[in-house]
C-alpha positions in Angstrom: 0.0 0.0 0.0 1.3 3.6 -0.9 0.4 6.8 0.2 1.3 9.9 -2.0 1.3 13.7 -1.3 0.4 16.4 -4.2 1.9 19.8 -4.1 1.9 21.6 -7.0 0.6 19.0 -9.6 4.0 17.0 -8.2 3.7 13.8 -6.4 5.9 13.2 -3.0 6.1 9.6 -1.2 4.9 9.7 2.3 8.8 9.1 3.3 10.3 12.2 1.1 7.4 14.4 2.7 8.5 13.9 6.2 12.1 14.1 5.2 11.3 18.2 3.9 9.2 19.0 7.2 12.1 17.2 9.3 14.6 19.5 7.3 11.9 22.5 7.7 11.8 21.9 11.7 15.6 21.7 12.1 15.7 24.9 10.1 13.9 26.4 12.5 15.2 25.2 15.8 18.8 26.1 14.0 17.8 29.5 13.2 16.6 30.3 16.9 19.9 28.6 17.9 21.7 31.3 16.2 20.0 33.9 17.0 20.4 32.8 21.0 23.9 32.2 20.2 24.7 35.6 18.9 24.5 37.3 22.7 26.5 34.5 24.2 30.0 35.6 24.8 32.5 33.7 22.9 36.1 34.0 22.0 34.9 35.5 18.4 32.5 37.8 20.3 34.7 40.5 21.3 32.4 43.7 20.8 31.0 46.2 22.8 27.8 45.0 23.2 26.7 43.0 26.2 26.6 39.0 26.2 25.6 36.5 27.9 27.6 33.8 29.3 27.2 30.6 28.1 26.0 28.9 31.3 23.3 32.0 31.8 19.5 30.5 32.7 16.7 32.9 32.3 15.1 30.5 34.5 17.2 31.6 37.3 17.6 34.5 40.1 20.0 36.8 38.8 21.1 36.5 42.8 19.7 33.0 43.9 21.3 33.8 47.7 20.1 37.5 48.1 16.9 39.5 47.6 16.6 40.9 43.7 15.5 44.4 44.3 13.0 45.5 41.1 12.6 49.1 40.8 8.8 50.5 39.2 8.5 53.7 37.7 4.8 54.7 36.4 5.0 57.9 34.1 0.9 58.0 33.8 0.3 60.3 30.4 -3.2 60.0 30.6 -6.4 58.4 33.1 -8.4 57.7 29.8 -11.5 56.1 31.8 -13.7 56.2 35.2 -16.4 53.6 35.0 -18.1 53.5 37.5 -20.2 51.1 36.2 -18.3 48.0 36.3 -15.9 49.8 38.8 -12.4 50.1 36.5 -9.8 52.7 35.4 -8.5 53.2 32.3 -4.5 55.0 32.1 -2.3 55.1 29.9 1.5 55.2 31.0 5.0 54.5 30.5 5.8 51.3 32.6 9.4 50.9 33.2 10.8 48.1 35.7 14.5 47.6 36.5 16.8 45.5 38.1 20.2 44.0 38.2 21.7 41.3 37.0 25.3 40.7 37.9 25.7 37.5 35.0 25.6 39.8 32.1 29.0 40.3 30.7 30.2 44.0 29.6 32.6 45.0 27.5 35.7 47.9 29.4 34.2 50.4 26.5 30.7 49.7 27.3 28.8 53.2 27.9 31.8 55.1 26.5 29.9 56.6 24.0 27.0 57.9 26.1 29.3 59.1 28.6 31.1 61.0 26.5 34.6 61.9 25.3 37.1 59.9 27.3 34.6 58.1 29.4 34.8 59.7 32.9 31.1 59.9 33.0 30.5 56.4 33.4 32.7 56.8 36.3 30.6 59.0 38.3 27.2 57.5 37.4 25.3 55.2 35.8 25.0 54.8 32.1 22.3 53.1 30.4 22.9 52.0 26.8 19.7 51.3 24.6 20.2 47.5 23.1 17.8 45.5 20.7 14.8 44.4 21.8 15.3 41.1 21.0 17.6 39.9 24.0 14.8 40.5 26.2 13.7 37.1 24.8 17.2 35.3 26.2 17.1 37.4 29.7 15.6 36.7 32.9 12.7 38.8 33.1 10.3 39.4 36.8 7.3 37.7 37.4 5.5 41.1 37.2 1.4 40.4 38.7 -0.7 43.5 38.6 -3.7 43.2 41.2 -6.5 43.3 40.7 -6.1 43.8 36.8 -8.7 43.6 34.1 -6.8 44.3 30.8 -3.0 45.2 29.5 -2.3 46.1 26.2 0.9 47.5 24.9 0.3 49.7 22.3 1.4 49.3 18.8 2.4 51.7 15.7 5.0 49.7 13.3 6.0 48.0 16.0 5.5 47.4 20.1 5.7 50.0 21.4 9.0 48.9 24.6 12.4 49.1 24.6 15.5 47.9 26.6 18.2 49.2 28.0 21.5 47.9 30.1 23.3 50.0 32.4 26.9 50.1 32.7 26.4 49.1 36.6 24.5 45.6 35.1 21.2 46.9 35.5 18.7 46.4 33.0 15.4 48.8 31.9 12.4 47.6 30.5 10.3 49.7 29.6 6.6 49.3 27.6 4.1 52.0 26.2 0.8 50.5 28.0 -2.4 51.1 28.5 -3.9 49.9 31.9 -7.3 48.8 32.9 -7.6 48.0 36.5 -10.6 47.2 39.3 -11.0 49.5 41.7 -13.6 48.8 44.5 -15.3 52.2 44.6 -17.9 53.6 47.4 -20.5 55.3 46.5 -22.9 55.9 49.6 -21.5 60.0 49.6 -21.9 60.6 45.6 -21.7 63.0 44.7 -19.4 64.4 47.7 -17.6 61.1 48.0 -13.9 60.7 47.4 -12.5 57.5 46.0 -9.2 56.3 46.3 -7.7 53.0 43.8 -4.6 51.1 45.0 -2.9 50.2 41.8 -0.4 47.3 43.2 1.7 45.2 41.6 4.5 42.5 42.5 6.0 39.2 41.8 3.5 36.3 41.4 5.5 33.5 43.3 8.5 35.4 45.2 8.1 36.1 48.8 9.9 39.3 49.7 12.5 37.1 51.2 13.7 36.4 47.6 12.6 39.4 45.7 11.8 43.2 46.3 9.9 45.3 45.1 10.0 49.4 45.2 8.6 52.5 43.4 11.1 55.1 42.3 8.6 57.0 40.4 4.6 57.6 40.5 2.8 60.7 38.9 2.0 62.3 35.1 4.5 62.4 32.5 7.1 65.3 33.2 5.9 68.3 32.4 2.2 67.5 33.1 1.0 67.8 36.3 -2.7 67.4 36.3 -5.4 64.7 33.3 -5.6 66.5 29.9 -9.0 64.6 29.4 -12.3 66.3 31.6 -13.5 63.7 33.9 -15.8 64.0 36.7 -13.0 63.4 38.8 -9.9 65.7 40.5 -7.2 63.0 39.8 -4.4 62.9 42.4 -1.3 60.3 42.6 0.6 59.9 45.7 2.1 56.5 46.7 1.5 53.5 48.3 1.8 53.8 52.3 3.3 51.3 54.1 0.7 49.0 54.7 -0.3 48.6 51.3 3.4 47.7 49.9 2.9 44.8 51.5 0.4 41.5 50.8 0.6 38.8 53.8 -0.4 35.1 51.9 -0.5 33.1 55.0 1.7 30.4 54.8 3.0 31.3 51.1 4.6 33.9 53.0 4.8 38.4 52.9 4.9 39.7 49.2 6.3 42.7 48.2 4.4 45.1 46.5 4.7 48.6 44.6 2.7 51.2 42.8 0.8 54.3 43.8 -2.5 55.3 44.7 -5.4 57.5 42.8 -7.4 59.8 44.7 -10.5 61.0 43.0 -12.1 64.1 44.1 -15.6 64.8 42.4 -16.0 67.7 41.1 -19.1 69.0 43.2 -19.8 72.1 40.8 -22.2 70.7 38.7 -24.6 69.1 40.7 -24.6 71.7 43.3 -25.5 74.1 40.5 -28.0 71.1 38.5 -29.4 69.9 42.2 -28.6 71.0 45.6 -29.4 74.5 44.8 -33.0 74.0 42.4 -34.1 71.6 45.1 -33.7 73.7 47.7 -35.2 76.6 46.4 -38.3 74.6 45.4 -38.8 74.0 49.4 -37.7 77.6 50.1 -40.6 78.6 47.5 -43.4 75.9 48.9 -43.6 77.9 52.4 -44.4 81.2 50.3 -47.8 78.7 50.6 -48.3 79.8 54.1 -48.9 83.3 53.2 -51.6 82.2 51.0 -55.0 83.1 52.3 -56.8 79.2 53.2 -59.6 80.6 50.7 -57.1 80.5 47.5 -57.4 77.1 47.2 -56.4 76.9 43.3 -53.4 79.3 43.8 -52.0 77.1 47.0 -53.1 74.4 45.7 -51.5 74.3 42.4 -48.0 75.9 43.6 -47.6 72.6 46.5 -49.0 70.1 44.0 -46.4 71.3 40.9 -43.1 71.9 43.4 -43.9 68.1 45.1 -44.1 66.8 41.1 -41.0 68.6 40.1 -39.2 67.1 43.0 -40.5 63.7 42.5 -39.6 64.0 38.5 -35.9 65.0 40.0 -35.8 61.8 42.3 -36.3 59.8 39.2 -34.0 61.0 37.2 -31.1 61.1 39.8 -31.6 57.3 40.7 -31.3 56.9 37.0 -27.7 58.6 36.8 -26.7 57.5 40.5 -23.9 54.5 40.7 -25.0 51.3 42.2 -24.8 51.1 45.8 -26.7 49.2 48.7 -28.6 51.9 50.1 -29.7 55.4 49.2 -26.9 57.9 48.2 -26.0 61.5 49.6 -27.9 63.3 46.8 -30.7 60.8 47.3 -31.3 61.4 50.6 -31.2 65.2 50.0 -34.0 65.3 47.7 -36.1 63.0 49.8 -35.9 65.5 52.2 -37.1 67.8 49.8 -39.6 66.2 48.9 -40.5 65.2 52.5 -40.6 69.0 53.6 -43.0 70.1 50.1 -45.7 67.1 51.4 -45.2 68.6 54.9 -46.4 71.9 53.8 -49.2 69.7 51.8 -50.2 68.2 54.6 -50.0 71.3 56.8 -52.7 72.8 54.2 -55.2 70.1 53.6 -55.4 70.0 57.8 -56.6 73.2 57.7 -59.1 72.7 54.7 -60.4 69.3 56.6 -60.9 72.0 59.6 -62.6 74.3 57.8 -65.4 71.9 55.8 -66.4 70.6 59.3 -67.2 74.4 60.7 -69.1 74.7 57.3 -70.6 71.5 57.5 -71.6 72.1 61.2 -73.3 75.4 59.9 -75.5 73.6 57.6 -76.5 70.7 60.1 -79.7 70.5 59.7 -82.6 68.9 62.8 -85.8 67.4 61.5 -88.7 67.7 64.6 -92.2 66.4 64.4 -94.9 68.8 65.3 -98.6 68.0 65.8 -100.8 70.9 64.9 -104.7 70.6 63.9 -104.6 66.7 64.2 -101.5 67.0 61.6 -98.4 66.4 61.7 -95.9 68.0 60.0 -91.7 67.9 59.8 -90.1 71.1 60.8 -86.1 71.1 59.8 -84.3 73.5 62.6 -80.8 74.7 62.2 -78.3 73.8 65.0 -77.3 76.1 67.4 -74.9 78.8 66.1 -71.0 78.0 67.3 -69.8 80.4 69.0 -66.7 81.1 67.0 -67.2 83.4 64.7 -65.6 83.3 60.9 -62.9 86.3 61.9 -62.0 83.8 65.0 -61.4 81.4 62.7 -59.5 83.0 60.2 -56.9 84.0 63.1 -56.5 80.5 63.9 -55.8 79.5 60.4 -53.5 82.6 60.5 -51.8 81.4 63.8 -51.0 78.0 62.4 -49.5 79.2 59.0 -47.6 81.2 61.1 -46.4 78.3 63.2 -45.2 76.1 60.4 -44.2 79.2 58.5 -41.5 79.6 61.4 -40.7 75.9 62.3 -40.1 74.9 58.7 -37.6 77.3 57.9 -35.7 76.3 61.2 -36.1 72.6 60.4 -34.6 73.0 57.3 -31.4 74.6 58.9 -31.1 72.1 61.2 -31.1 69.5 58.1 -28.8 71.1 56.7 -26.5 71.1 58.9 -26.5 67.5 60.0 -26.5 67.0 56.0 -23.5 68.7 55.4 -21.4 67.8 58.8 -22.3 64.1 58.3 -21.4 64.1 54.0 -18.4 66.1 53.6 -16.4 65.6 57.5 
């Protein structure tokens, strides 16, 4: 039996086939041979470019017996995204990381050219020395985790967008354009006077600090911005981590060292004390003008109480529309309840006084049926009730007297709402 492979209206045995992909597969593996081999040192090797010695292990510690210190500088260019949503940030930044690794072989002339003419400035400091990026595939690299992330993507034009650099002290830069999307458990029981602050954290995924380190030398915007080019609803400031979050205890896997900074969002308040607070508060203010409404305008008081208490209850709905999810009610919620609370109190107040009223009317009218017998007849006689004694000026001083009274006491309970409102919100 024979089995036959067609490429190209030719025919290949099964045997010769295998042969070509053998050949193909040894191609490859020596290609990737040589291109490993060409940062090895060797005795033909003899540039100025760094190399690798030939027992190096990207698998390996640079420092197996002592901690590997990794330094993390975040140069943020932009916070693209606030979502409160789903709870994330969006930032885009320059991540660098560096550390040392004492294996790498350099060359006495290494740096020279940075430094200078003569070299002396690689004697007083440390020169890094931008090298192709494709030794980053032969070198050990940190096991960098980012908590609590949700996407990274480096960003592309022709290429990545990353680079690498060695230092003439052995220390090695790697640094990626990225943009960042990480979870940030948010609070939102003060919006829209709440603050929110976002730990971003990140450190090695299986190294206890015992083994490897982890610092941040730099944290903030892109030198020389100092505040987000993009309007967000948020005042974004970048300190970093305190001392208590730069470390994450795992139990018996041991303390982990962590680094990063933290985002502090301040709301900006403006806009929904203009769109809100202040509309909302005049509405109540405007509802006890009601109490200097004569009780016999009934359509006039009437229709002011009825259209403030719709406006605020058109208001409620929208805000729970825009409002972030949270367990209970929120700060602005809670507000315009009141509101709405104090516009039915004034409701109430009036339709207590109307229910008073119809009964002296109605008591007015009350009307006694009595038999008589006159002239073997009988006949029904309908008699009035007694006249009250309160007379309709009394009354309307009584009406008077309690528009007054809630005509003080509402202003003052207000005030006092106010400021338990504001003490208990923004202290």
């Amino acid at each position: 039996m024979s089995y036959s492979l067609h490429f190209c209206n030719h025919k290949m045995t099964l045997g010769s086939a295998l042969g070509v992909i053998s050949v193909l597969i040894f191609g490859m593996g020596l290609v990737e041979g040589v291109k490993a081999k060409n940062f090895q040192c060797d005795a033909v090797n003899q540039t100025s470019l760094p190399c690798l010695p030939v027992d190096y292990s990207k698998f390996e510690l640079p420092m197996p017996t002592d901690i590997n210190k990794i330094s993390i500088s975040a140069y943020i260019d932009e916070v693209m995204h606030v979502k409160e949503d789903d709870y994330s940030i969006t930032f885009s930044c320059y991540l660098n990381v560096k550390w040392s690794d004492p294996r790498i072989h350099l060359d006495r002339d290494f740096g020279k050219e940075q430094a200078g003419v003569g070299g002396k400035g690689s004697e007083r400091q440390t020169i890094l020395v931008p090298v192709t990026l494709e030794m980053v595939d032969e070198l050990w690299l940190p096991n960098v985790f980012i908590y609590n992330m949700k996407e990274f993507k480096v960003t592309n034009v022709l290429n990545k967008q990353a680079g690498l650099w060695i230092g003439t002290d052995k220390s090695i830069l790697y640094s990626q354009a990225v943009h960042i999307t990480f979870m940030c458990p948010m609070n939102f029981a003060r919006f829209p006077l709440d603050t929110q602050v976002c730990k971003f954290q990140l450190g090695s995924y299986s190294y206890s600090d015992l083994k490897m380190m982890f610092e941040t030398e730099m944290a903030g915007y892109s030198p020389p911005k100092h505040t987000n080019s993009i309007p967000l609803d948020f005042e974004i400031n970048i300190s970093k981590l305190s001392l208590a979050d730069q470390t994450y205890i795992a139990g018996s896997l041991g303390n982990f060292s962590l680094a990063g900074f933290e985002l502090v969002l301040d709301r900006h308040m403006a806009s929904y004390l203009l769109g809100y607070y202040l509309p909302t508060g005049l509405f109540v203010m405007a509802s006890w003008i009601g109490f200097l409404i004569p009780v016999e305008a009934i359509p006039g008081r009437m229709a002011l109480l009825i259209t403030l208490f719709l406006v605020l209850m058109n208001i409620f709905n929208t805000i729970t529309t825009i409002t972030p999810k949270t367990d209970g009610l929120t700060a602005i919620q809670v507000w315009i309840l009141a509101c709405i609370v104090f516009v039915f109190g004034a409701l109430v107040e009036y339709a207590a006084i109307l229910f008073k009223k119809q009964r002296y009317v109605s008591s007015q009218h009350r009307l006694n049926i009595k038999i008589v017998c006159k002239d073997n007849f009988k006949y029904e006689v309908q008699e009035r009730a007694a006249t009250s004694a309160v007379s309709l000026q009394q009354l309307a001083e009584e009406y008077w007297r309690i528009d007054k009274f809630f005509l003080i006491s509402f202003p003052i309970l207000f005030f006092i709402f106010n400021i338990i409102y504001w003490l208990a919100f923004i202290l």
